[in-house]
N, C-alpha and C positions, 0 to 999 in steps of 0.2 A: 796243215800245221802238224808238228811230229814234237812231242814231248821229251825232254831229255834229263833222263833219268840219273842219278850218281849216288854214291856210296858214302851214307853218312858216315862222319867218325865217331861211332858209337861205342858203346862199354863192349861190348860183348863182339870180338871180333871171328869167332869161327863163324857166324852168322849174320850174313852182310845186311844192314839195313837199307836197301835200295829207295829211294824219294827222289823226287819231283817237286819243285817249288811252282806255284801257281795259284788260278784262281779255280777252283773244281765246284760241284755240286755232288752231293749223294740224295739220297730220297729222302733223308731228315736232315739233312743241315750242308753250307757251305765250309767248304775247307779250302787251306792256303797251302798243303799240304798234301800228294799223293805218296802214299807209303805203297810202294811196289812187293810185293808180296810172293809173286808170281812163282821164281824157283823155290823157294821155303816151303811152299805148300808141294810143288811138283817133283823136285829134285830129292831124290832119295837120303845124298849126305847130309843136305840141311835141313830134311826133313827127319830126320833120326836125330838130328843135333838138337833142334828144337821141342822136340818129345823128349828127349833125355832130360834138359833141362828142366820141362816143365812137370816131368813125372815125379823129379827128383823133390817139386815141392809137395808134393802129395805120398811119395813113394810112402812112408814110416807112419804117416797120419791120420791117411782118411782112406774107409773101405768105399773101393769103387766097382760097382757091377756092368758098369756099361758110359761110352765115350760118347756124348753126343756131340756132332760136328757140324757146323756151321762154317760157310762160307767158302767151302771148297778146300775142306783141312783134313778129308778122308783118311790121307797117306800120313800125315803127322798124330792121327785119330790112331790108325793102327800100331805106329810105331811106339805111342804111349800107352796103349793095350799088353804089348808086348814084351815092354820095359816095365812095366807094373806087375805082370801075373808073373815075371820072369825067378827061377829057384836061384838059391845062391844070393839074392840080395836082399838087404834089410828093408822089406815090404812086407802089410798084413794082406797086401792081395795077394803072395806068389800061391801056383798051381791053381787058382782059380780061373774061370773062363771071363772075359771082360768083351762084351760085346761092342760093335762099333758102328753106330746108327748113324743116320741124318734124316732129318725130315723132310715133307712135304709141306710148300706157300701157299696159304689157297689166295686169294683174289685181294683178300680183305689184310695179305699180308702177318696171319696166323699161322702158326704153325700146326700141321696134321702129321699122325700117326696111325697108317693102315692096321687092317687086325691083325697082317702078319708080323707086324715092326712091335706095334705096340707092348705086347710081351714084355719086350727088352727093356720098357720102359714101365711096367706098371710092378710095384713092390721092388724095385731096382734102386742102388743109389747111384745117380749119374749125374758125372762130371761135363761141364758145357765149357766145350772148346771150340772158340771164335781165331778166325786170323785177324781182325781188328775191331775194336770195341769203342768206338768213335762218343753218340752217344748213351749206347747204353739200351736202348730200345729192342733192338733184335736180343740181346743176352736178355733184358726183361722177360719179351718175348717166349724164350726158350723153357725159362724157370716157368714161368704159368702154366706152359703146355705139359711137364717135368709132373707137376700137380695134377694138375685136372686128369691125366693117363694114369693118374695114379704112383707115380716113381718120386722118388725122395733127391732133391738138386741137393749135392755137397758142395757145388766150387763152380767157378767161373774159372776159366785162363786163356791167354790169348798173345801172340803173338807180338801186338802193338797196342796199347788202350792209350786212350787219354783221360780215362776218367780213373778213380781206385776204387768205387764200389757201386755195387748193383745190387738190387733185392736182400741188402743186406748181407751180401755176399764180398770179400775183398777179392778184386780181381789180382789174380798171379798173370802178369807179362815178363815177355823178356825187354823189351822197349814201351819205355813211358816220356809222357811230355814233361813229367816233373826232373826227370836224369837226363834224357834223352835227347830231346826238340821242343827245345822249352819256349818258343815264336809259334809253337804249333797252335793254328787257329782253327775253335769247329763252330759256330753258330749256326742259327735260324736262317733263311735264304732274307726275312726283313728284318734283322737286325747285322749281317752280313758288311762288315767294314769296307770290303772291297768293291763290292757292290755300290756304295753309299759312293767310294773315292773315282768310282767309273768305270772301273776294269770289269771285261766282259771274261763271262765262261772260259775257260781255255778245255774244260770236257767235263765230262759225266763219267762217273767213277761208281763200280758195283762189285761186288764180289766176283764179276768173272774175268773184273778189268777195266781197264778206262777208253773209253772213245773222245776222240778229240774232236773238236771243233775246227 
């Protein structure tokens, strides 16, 4: 079975929102919904497109020491390091260094920080940048770990969310289900409507991508 993906018609057109209508699973919850993510995070144009946007909401606002990145958003991590510290534009981070980290999972699905990473994180203020922010759990996630390293969370933003806040935090997306995909469904695997109406799996969706069934 092979997935076929197309190009919502979304607000924000330099940045293609690529999705999948189906019945998926993640590790918290089913969706009716795969939000393809794939070239945004890999592709260098719309990975600068989507750092530009998203730095722009932090550029004038908030001091950032360091990009933490989740889900395979390295290249869009850097590109907003670099659009942040950058001279000539109305930001309180330019000339500064902005470091651009990711963590380590351990088993239990927490996030870890070696001693050499850690650093970048402890007395830092850092920014958590997800490519999608579904329930909310992994961004939770990130803020704890943000604390307990000792580093101070500014901001959440991500690519795609379906929710607007975490930890107290309003998430900055460029795509939301409130604008965006407003039939967008994320539940429990037993409270899961499609599940209930009989539709099986169509795959398993993670941050490195989806396998079909």
């Amino acid at each position: 079975m092979s997935i076929q993906t197309f190009t919502y018609p979304a607000r924000n057109r330099t940045i293609p929102l690529r999705v999948a209508r189906g019945h998926f699973a993640t590790s918290h919850s089913h969706i009716n919904y795969y939000i393809d993510l794939t070239f945004t995070k890999h592709r260098l144009s719309e990975a600068r497109e989507a750092a530009s946007i998203l730095a722009g909401r932090f550029r004038s606002s908030t001091m950032i020491d360091s990009v933490l990145c989740l889900d395979g958003t390295e290249v869009i991590g850097a590109c907003m390091a670099s659009n942040l510290s950058a001279a000539g534009v109305n930001t309180i981070n330019a000339h500064e260094t902005i470091y651009v980290v990711t963590p380590e999972h351990t088993s239990g699905s927490q996030l870890l920080f070696r001693e050499n990473i850690s650093p970048m994180i402890k007395g830092k203020h850092v920014l958590v940048l997800a490519a999608s922010v579904t329930t909310g759990y992994t961004a939770q996630a990130a803020v704890e770990a943000i604390r307990y390293y000792g580093g101070e969370p500014v901001g959440i933003c991500a690519i795609f969310s379906c929710i607007t806040e975490c930890e107290g935090f309003p998430i900055s997306s460029i795509y939301n289900t409130q604008d965006d995909i407003d039939d967008y469904i994320s539940t429990s695997s037993h409270d899961c409507p499609l599940c209930r109406a009989g539709y099986k799996l169509d795959g398993m969706v993670n941050s490195f991508g989806i396998s079909v069934f």
